[in-house]
PASEBA-1860 file (N, C-alpha, C; in nm, 3 decimals):
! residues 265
1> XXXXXXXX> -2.256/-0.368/-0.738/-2.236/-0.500/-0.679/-2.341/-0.525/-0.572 ~ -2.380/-0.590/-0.593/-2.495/-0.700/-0.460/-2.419/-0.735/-0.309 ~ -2.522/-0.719/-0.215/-2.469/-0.747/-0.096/-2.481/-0.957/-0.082 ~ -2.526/-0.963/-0.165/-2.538/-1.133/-0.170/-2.658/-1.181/-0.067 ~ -2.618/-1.302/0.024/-2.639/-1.390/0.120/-2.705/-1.261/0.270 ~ -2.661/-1.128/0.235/-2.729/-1.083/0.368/-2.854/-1.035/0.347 ~ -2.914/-1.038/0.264/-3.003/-0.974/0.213/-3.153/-1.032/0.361 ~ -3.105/-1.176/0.386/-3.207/-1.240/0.476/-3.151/-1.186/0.623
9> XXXXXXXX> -3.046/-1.105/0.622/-3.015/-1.061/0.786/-3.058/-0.943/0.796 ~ -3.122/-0.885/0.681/-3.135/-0.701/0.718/-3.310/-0.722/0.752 ~ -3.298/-0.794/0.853/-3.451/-0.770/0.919/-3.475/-0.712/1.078 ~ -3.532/-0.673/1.137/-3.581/-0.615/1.300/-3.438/-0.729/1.390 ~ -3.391/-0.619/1.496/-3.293/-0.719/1.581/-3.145/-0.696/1.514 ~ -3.168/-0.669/1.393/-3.026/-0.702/1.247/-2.942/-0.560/1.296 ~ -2.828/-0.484/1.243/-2.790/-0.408/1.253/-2.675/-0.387/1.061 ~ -2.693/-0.358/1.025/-2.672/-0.346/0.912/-2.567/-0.257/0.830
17> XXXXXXXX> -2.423/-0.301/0.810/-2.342/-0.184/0.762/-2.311/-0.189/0.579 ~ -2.320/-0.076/0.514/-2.230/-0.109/0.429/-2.110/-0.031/0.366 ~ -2.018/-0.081/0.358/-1.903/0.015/0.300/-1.819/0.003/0.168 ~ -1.878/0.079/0.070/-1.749/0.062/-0.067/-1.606/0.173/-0.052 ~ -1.507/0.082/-0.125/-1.438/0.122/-0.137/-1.381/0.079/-0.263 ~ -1.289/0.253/-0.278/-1.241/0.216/-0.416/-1.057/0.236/-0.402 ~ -0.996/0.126/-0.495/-0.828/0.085/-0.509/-0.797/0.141/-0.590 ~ -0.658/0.219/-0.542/-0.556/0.292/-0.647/-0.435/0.205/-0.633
25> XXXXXXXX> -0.359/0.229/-0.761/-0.196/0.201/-0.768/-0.134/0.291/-0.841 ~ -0.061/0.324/-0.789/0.023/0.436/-0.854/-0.029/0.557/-0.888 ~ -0.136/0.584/-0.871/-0.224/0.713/-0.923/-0.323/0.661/-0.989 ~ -0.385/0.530/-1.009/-0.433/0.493/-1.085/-0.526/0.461/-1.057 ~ -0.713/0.399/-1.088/-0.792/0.338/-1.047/-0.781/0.209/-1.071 ~ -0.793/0.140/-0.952/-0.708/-0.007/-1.008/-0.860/-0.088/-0.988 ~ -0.930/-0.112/-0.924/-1.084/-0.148/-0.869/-1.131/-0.111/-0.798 ~ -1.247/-0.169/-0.706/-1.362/-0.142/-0.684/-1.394/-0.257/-0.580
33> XXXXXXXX> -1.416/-0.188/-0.461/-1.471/-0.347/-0.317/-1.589/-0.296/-0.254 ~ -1.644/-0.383/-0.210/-1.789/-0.364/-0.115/-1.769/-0.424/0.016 ~ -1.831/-0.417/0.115/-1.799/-0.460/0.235/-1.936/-0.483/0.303 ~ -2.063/-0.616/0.318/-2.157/-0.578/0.394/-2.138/-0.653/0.515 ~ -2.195/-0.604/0.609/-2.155/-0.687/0.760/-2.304/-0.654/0.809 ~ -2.364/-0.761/0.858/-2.470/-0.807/0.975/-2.431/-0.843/1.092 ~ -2.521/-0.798/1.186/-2.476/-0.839/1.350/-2.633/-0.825/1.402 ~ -2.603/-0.942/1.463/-2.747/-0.971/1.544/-2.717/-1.020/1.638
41> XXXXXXXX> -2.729/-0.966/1.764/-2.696/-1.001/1.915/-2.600/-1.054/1.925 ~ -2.498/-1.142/1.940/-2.346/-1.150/1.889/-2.307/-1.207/1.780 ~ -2.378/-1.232/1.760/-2.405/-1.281/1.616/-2.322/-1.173/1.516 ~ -2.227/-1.246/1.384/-2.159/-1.147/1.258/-2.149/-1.177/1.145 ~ -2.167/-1.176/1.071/-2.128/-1.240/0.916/-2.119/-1.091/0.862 ~ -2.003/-1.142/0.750/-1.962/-1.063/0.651/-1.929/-1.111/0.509 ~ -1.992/-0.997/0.403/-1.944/-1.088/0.289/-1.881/-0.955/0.200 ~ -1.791/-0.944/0.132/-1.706/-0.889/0.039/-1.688/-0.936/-0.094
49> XXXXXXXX> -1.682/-0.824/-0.174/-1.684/-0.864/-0.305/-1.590/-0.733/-0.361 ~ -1.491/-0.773/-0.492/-1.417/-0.669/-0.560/-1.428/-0.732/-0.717 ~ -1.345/-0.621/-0.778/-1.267/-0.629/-0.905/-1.191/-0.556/-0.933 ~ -1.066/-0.651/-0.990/-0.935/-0.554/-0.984/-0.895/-0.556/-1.133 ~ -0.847/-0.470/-1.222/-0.801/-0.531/-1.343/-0.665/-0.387/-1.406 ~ -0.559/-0.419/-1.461/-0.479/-0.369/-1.499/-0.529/-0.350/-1.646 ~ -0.531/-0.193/-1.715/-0.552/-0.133/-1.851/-0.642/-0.240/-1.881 ~ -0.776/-0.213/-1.775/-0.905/-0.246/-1.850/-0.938/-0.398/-1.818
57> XXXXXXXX> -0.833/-0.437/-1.768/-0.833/-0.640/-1.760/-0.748/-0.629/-1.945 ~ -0.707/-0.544/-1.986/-0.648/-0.612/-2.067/-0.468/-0.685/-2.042 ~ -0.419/-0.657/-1.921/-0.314/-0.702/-1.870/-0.347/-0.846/-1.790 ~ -0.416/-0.769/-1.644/-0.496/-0.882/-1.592/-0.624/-0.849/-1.511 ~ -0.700/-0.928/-1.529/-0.812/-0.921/-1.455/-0.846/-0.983/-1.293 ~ -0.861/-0.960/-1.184/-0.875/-0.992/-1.051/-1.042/-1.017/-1.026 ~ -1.069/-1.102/-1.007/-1.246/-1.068/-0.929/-1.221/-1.212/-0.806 ~ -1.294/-1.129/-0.699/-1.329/-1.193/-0.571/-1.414/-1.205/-0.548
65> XXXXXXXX> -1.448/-1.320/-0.387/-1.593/-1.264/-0.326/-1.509/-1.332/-0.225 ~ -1.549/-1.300/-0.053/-1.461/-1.363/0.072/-1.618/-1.314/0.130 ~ -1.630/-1.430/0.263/-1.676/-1.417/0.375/-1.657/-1.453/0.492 ~ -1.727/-1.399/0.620/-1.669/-1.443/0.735/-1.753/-1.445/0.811 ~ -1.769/-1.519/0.946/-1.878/-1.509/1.026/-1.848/-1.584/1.179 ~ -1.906/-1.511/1.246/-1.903/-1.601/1.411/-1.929/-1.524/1.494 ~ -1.874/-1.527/1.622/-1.951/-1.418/1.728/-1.855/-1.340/1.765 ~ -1.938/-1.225/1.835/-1.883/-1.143/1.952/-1.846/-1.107/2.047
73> XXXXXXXX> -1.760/-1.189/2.082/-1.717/-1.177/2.275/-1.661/-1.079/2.353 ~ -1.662/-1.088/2.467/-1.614/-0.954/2.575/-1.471/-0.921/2.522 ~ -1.360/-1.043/2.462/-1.273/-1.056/2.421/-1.214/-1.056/2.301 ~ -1.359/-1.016/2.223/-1.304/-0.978/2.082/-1.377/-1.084/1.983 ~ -1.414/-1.062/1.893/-1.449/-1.140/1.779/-1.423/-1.282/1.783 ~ -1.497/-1.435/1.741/-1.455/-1.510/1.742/-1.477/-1.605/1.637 ~ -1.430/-1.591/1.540/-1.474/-1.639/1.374/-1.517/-1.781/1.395 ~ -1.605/-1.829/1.318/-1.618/-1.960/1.289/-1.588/-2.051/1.138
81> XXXXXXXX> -1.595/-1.916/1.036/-1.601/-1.981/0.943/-1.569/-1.887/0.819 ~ -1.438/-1.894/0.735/-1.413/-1.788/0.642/-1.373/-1.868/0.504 ~ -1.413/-1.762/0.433/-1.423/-1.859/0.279/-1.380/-1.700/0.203 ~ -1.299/-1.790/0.093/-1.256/-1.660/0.001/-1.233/-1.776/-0.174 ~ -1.308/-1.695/-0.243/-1.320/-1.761/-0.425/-1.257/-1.624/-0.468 ~ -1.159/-1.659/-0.576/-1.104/-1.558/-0.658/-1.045/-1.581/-0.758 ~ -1.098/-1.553/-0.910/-1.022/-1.576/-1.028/-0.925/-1.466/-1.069 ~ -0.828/-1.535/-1.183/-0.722/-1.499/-1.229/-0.707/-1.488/-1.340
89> XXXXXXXX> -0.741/-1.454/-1.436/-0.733/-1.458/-1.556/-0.831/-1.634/-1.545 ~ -0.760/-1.725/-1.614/-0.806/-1.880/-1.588/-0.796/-1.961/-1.501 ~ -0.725/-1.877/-1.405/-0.726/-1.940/-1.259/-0.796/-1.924/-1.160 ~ -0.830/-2.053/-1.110/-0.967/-2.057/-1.005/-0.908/-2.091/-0.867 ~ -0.941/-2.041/-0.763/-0.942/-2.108/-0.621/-1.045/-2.060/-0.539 ~ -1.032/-2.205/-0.456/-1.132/-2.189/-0.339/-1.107/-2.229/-0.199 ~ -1.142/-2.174/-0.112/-1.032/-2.165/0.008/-1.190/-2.185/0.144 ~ -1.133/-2.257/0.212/-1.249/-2.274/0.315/-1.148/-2.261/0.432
97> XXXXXXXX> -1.216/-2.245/0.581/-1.132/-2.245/0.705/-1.205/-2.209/0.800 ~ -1.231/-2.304/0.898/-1.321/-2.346/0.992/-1.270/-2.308/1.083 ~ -1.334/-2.269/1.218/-1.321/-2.236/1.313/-1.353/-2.267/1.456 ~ -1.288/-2.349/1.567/-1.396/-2.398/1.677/-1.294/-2.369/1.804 ~ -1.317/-2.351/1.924/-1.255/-2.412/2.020/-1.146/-2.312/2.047 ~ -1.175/-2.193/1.999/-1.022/-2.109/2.001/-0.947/-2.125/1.877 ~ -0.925/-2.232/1.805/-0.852/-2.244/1.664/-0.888/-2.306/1.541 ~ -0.821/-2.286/1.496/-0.837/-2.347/1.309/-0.858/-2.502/1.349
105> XXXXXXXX> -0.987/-2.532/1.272/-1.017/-2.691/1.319/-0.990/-2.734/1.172 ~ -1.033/-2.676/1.026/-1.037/-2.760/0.934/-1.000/-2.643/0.796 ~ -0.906/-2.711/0.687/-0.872/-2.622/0.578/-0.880/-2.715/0.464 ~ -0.969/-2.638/0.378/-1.065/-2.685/0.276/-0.997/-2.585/0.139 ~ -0.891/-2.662/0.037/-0.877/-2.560/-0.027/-0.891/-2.648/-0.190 ~ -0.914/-2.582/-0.338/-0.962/-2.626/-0.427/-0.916/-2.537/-0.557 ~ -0.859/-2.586/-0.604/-0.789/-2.679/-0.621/-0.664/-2.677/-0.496 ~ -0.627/-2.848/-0.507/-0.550/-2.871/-0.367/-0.396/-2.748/-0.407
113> XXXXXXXX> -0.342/-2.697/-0.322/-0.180/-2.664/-0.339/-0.118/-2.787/-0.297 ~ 0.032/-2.768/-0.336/0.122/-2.898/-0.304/0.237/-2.780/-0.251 ~ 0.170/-2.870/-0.058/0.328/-2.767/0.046/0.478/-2.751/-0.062 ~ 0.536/-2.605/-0.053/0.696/-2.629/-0.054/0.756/-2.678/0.042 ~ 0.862/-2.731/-0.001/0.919/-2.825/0.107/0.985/-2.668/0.195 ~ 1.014/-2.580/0.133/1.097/-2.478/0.191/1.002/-2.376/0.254 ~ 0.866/-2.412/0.251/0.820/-2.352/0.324/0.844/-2.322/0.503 ~ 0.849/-2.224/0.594/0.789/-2.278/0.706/0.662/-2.319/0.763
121> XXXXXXXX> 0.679/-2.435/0.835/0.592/-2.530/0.842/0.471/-2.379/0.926 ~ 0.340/-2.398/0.974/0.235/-2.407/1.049/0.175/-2.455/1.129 ~ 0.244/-2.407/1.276/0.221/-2.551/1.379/0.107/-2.512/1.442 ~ 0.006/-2.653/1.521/-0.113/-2.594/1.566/-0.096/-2.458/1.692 ~ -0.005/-2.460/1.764/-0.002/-2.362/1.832/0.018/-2.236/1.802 ~ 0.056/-2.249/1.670/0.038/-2.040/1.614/-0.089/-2.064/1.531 ~ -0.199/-2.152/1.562/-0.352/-2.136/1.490/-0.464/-2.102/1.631 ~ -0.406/-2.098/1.721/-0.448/-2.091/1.894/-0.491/-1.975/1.879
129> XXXXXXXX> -0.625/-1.890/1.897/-0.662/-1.709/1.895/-0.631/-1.696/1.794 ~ -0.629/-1.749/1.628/-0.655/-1.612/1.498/-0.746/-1.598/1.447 ~ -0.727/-1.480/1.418/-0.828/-1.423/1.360/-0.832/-1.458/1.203 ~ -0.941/-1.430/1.121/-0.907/-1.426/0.945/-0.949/-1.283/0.906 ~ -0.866/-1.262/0.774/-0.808/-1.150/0.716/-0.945/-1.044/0.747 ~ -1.079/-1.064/0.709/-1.197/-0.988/0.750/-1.213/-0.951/0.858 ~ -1.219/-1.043/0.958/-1.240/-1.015/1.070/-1.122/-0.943/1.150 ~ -0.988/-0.973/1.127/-0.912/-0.928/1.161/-0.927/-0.755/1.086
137> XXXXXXXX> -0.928/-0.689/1.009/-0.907/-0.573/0.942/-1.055/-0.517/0.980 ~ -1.191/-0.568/0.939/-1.339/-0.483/0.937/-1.393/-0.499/1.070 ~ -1.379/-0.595/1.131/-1.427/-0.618/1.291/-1.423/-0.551/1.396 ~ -1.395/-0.408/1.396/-1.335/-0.365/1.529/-1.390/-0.264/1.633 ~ -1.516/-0.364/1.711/-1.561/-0.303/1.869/-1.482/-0.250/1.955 ~ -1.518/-0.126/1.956/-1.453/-0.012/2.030/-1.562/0.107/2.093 ~ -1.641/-0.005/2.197/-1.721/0.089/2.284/-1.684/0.238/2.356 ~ -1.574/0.194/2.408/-1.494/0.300/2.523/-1.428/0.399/2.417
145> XXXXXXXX> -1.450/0.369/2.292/-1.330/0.484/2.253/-1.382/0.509/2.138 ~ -1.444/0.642/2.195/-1.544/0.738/2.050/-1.440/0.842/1.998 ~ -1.458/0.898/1.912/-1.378/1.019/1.806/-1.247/1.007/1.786 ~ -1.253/0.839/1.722/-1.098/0.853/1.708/-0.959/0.859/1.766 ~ -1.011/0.784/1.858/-0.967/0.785/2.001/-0.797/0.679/1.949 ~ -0.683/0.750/1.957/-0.552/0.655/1.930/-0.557/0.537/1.949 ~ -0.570/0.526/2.111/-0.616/0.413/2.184/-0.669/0.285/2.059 ~ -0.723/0.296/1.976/-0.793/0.187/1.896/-0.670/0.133/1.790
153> XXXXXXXX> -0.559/0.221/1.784/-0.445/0.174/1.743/-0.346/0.086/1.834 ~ -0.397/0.066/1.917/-0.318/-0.042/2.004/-0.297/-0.134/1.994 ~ -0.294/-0.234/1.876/-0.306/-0.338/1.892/-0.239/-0.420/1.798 ~ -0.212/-0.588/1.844/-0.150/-0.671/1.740/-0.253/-0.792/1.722 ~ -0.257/-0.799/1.620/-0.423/-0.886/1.559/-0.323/-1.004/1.443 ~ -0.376/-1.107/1.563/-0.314/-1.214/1.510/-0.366/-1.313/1.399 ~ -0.326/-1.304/1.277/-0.393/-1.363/1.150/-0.347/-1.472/1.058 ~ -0.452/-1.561/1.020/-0.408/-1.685/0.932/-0.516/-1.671/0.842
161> XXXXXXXX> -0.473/-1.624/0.672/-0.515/-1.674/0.604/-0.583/-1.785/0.503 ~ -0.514/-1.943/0.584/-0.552/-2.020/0.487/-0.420/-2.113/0.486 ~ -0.328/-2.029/0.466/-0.163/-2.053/0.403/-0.062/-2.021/0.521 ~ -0.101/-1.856/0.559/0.054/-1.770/0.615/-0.037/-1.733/0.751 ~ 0.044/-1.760/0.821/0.048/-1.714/0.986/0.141/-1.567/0.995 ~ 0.074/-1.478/1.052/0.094/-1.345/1.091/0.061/-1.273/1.153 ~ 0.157/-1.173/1.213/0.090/-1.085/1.279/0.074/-0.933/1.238 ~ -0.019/-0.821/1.248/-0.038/-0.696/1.187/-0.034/-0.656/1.368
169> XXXXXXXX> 0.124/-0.548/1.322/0.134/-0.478/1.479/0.073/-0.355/1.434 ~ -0.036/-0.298/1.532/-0.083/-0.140/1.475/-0.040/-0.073/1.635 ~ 0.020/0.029/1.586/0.062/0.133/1.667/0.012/0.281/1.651 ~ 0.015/0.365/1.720/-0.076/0.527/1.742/0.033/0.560/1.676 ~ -0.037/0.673/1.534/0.099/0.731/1.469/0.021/0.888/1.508 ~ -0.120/0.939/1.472/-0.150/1.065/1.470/-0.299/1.097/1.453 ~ -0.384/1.185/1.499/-0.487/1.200/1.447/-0.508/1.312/1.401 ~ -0.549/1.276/1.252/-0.583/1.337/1.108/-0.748/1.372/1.072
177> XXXXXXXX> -0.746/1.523/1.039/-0.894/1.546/1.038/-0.898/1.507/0.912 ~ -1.016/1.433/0.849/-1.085/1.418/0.704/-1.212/1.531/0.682 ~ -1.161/1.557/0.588/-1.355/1.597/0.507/-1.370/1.555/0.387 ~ -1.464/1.466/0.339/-1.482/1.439/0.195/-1.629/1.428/0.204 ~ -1.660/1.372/0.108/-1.849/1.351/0.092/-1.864/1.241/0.190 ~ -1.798/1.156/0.180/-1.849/1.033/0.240/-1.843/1.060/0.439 ~ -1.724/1.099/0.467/-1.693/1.094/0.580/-1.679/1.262/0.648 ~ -1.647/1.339/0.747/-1.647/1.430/0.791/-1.597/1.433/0.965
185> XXXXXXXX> -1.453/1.473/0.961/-1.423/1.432/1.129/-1.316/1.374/1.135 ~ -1.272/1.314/1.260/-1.150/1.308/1.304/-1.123/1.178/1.257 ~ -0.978/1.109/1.192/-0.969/0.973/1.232/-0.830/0.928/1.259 ~ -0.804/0.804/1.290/-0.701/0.778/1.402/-0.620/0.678/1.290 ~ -0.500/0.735/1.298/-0.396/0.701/1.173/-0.335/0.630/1.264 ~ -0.300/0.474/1.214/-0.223/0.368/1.282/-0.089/0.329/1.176 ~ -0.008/0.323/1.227/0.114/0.281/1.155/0.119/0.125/1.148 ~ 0.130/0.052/1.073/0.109/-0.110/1.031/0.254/-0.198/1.022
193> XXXXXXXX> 0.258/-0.261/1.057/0.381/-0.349/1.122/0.316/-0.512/1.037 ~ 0.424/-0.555/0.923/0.352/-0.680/0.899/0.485/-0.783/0.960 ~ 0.407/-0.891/1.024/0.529/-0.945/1.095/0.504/-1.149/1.041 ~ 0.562/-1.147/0.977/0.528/-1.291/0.913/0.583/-1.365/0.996 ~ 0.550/-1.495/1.024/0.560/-1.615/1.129/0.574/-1.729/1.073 ~ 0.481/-1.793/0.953/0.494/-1.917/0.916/0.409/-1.907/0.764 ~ 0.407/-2.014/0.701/0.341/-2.024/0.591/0.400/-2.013/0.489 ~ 0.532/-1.955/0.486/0.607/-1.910/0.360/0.749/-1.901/0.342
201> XXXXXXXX> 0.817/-1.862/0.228/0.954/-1.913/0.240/1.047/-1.847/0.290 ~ 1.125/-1.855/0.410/1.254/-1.777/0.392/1.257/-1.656/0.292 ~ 1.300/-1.727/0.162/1.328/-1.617/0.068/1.240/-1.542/-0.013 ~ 1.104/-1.564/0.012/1.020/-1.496/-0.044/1.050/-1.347/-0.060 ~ 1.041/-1.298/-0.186/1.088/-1.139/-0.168/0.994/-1.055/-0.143 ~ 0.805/-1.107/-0.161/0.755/-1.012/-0.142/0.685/-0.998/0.009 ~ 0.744/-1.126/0.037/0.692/-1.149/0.241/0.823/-1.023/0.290 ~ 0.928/-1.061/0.267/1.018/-1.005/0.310/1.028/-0.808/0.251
209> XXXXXXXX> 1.014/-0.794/0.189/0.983/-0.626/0.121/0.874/-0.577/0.211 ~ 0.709/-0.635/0.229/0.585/-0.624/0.310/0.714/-0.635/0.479 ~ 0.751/-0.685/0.536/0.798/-0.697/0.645/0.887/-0.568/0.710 ~ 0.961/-0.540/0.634/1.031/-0.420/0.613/0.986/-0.316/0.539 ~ 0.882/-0.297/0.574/0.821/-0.129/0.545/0.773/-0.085/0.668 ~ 0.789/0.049/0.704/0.745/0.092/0.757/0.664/0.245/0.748 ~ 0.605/0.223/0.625/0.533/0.304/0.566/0.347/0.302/0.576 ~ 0.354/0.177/0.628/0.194/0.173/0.571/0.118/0.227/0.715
217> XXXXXXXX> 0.010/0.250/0.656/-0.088/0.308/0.718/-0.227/0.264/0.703 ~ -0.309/0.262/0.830/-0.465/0.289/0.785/-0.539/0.372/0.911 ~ -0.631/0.412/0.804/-0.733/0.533/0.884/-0.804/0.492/0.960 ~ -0.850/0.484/1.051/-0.992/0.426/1.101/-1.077/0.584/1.174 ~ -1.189/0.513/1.106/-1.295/0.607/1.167/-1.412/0.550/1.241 ~ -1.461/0.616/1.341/-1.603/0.582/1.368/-1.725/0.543/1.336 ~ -1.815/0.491/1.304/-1.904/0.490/1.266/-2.026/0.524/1.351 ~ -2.107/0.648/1.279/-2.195/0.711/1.360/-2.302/0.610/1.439
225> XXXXXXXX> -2.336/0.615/1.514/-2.448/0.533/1.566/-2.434/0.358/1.606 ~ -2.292/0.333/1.576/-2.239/0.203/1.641/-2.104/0.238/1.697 ~ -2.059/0.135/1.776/-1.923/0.086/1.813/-1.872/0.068/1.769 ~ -1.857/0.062/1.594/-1.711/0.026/1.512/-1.619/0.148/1.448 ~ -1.500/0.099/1.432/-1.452/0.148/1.378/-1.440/0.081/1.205 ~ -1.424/0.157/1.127/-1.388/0.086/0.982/-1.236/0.156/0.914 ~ -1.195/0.135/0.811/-1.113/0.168/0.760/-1.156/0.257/0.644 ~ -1.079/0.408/0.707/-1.137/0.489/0.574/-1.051/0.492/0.470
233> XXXXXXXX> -0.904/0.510/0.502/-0.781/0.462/0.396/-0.695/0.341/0.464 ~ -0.624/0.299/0.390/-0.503/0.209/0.381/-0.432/0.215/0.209 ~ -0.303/0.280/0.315/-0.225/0.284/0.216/-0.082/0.200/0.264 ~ -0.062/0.182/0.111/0.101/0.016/0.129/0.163/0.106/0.039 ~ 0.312/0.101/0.051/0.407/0.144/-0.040/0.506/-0.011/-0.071 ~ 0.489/0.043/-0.236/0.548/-0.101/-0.327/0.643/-0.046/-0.412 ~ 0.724/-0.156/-0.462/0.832/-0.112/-0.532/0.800/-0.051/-0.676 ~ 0.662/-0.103/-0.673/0.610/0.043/-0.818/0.494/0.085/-0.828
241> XXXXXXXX> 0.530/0.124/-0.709/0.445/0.267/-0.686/0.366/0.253/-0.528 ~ 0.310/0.338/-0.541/0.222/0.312/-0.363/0.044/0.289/-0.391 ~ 0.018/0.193/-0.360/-0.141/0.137/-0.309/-0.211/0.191/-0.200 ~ -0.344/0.228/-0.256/-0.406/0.241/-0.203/-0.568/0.243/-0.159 ~ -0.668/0.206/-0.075/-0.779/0.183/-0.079/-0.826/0.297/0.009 ~ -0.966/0.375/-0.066/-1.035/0.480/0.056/-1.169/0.444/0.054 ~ -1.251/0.452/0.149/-1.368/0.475/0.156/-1.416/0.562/0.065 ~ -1.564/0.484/-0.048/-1.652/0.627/-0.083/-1.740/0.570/-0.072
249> XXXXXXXX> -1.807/0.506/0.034/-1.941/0.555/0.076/-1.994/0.418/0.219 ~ -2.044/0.468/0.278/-2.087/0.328/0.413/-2.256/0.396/0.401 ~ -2.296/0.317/0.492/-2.470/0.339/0.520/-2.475/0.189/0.656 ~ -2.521/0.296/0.720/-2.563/0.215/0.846/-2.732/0.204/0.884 ~ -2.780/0.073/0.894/-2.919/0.037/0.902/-2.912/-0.048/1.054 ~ -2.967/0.041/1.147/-2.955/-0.015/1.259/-3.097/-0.084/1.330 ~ -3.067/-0.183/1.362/-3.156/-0.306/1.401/-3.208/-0.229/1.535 ~ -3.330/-0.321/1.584/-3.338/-0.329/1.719/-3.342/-0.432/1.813
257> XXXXXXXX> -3.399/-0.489/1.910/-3.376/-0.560/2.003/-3.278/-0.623/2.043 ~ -3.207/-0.730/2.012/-3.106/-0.793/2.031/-2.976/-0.711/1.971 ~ -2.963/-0.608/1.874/-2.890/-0.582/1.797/-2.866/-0.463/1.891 ~ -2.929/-0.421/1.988/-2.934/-0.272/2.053/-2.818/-0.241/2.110 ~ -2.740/-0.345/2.194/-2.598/-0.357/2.229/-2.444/-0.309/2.090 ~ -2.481/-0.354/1.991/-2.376/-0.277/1.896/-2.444/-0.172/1.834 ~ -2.502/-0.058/1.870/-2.535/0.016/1.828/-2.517/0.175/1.969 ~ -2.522/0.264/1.889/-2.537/0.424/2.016/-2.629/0.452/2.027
265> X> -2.697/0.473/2.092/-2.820/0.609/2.091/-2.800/0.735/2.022
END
């Protein structure tokens, strides 16, 4: 898979990550994701790409591409602009969501949905500080806290897809040594809290099942020679079977001048 659209950011100043990962279900190889992210002085864009398909795509077939982009503040990431295309077998969508001012200014989606009435509504004041699904999950500056440091599990990262308002509570569960090819070293296992707010129905069974687990997990590790952390696993337990995504492989291309601030010596 192609890193796309960054291909014009991996120049002097740029700082350059990339990370694949590959999806299981049930024991199974279910697909295949890429992850490239640019940062240039606060500057971020990210673009992602997968494919998911059940016995071959002969059940069903999944393919994506999502991106995200905006700056870097003392206070954390501040998106401007996230877009996610993904077919379905013959189903197409396209999803836009703008960003200004602290909140969601504009939602661009294609083909249109038609609200359930039984939805809960989405009021502008739970669009005030969110984050989107990228930035919220791959984004995460953590100067002060090298090797896996718990501490980076602290947190509740407030997110709107498009549709559903939520929050992901991460809490310090343990730190777990890895060794595989890709990675080598300590990383900081967060226990995942999905806490739904708006966007969806009451009775939804699979908002409500995701809400009440308290099983899931993700890894985060360091990344040598910057401030981030990434996700080396995440694993979800489902009613058939348990999911899961690991890291096999990142590469870091580190910029200079302006870019020198997200990066280590």
């Amino acid at each position: 898979m192609s890193s796309g659209g960054f291909a014009a950011d991996a120049r002097p100043g740029a700082t350059q990550i990339v990370a694949s990962y590959r999806v299981y279900f049930a024991g199974f190889h279910f697909g295949d994701a890429r992850l490239t992210m640019a940062l240039r002085g606060t500057d971020y864009q990210m673009n992602g790409e997968g494919r998911f398909s059940v016995l071959g795509g002969l059940i069903s077939d999944f393919s994506g591409t999502a991106s995200s982009s905006g700056k870097i503040a003392k206070v954390g990431p501040k998106p401007s602009k996230y877009t996610l295309n993904y077919s379905v077998g013959d189903k197409r969508s396209d999803m836009r969501v703008f960003f200004g001012g602290g909140t969601v200014t504009e939602i661009l989606v294609s083909p249109k949905n038609h609200p359930n009435p039984r939805d809960i509504p989405v009021t502008k004041e739970q669009l005030k500080g969110v984050l989107d699904p990228m930035t919220g999950t791959f984004l995460r500056a953590r100067p002060g806290l090298p090797n896996a440091d718990l501490k980076v599990c602290d947190e509740t990262i407030p997110v709107f897809d498009g549709e559903r308002r939520c929050d992901i509570l991460l809490t310090p569960k343990r730190r777990a040594q890895v060794e595989s090819k890709t990675y080598s070293g300590f990383a900081a296992v967060c226990e995942v809290k999905f806490v739904p707010i708006s966007g969806y129905r009451p009775d939804d069974s699979a908002i409500q099942y995701m809400a009440h687990r308290d099983q899931i997990e993700i890894w985060l590790v360091p990344l040598p020679t910057t401030v981030f952390y990434v996700p080396y696993r995440i694993s979800v337990p489902t009613g058939f079977g348990s999911g899961s995504a690991e890291l096999t492989s990142f590469q870091v291309d580190n910029g200079r001048a302006d870019g020198e601030a997200l990066t280590r010596p």
